[in-house]
KOLKELO-263963 format. One record per atom (N, C-alpha, C): x, y, z. Coordinates in steps of 0.001 Angstrom, whole numbers, padded with zeros to 6 digits, always signed. Each point is the difference from the previous one (the first is absolute). Last residue first. Layout:
% KOLKELO-263963
XYZ/...
//
This chain:
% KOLKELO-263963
-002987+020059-020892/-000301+001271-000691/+000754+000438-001207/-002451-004450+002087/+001158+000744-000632/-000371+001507-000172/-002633-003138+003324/-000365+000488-001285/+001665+001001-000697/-002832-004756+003483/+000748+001099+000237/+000229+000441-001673/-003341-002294+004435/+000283+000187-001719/+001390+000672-000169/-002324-003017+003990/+000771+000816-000063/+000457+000206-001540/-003538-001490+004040/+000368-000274-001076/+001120+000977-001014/-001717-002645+005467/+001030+000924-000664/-000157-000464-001836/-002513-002758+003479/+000807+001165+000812/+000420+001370-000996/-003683-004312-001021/+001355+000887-000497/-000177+000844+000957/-001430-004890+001179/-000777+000885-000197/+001304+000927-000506/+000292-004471+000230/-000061+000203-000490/-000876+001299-000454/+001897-002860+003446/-001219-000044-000178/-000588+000645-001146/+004248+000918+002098/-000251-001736-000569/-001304-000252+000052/+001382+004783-001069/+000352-000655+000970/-000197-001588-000217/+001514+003921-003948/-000951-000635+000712/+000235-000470+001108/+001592+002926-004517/+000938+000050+001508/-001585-000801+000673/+001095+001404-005425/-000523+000092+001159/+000425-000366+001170/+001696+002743-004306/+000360-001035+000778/-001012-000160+001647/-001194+001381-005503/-000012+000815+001331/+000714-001095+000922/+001528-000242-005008/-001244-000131+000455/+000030+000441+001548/+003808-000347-004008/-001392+000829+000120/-001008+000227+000554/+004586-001987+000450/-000915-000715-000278/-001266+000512-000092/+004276+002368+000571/+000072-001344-001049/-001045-001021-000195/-000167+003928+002939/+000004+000340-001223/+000534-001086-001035/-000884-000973+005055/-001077+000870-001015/+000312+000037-001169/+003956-000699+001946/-000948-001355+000174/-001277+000086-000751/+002610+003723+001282/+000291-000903-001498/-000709-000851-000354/-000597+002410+003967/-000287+000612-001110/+000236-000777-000797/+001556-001588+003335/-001625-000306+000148/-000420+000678-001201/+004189+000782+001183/+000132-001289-000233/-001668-000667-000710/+001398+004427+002306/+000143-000610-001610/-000268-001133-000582/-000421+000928+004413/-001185+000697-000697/+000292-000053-001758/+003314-001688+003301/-001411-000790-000239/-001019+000630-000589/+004277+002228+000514/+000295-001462-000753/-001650-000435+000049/+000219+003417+002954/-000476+000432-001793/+000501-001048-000872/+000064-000801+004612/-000885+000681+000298/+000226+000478-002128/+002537-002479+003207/+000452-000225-000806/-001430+000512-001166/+003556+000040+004924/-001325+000961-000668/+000138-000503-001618/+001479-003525+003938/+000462+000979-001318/-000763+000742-000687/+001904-003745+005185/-001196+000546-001054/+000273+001773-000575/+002364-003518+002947/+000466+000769-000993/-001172-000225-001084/+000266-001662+004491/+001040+001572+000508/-000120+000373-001807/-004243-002836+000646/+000609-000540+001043/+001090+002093-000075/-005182-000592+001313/+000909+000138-001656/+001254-000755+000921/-004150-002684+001103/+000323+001329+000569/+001382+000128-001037/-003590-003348+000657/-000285+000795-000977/+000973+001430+000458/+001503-004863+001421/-001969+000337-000733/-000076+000906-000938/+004641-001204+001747/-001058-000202+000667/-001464+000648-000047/+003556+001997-003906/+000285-001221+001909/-001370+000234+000595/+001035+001820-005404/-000804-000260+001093/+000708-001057+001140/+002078+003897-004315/-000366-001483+000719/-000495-000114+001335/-000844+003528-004349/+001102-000636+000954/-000271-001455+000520/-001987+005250-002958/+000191-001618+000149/+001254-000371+001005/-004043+004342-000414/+001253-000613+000427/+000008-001512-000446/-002645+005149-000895/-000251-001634-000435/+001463-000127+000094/-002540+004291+002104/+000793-000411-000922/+000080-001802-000020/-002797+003317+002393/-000004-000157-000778/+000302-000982-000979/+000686+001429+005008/+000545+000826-000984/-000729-000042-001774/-001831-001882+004161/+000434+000609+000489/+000069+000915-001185/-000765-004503-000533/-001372+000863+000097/+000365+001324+000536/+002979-003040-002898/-000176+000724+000797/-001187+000491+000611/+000562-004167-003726/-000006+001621+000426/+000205+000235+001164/+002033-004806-002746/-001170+000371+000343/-000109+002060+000445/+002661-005314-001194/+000019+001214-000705/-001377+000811+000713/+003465-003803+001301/-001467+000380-000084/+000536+001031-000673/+003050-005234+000849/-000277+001794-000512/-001162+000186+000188/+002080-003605+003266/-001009+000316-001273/+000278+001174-000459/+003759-002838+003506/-001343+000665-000329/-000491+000213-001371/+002079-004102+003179/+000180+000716-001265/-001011+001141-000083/
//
């Protein structure tokens, strides 16, 4: 059975979802889905007012991410 990932391009940029075969490789129908997620993340922010943090399992912050209506 494969897994969905969602993850970037280090190439292009852009943020693909799809399905994963054997470990970690894309499988035939991965989906630029590159401003669905940036929205997605925006909202997220904006329904919950607060900076969405992003940590590793150790609990140091990678990523803090505010976001501001215009």
């Amino acid at each position: 059975m494969s897994k969905l990932k969602i993850a970037m391009s280090p190439v292009t940029g852009k943020i693909y979802a799809g399905n994963v075969i054997k470990g970690n490789l894309w499988g035939k129908n991965k989906t630029d889905v590159t401003m669905d997620a940036i929205c997605a993340v925006a909202e997220h922010g904006l329904k919950f007012g607060e900076p969405i943090v992003v940590s590793d399992e150790s609990g140091n912050v990678i990523y803090r991410i505010t976001v501001d209506k215009s």
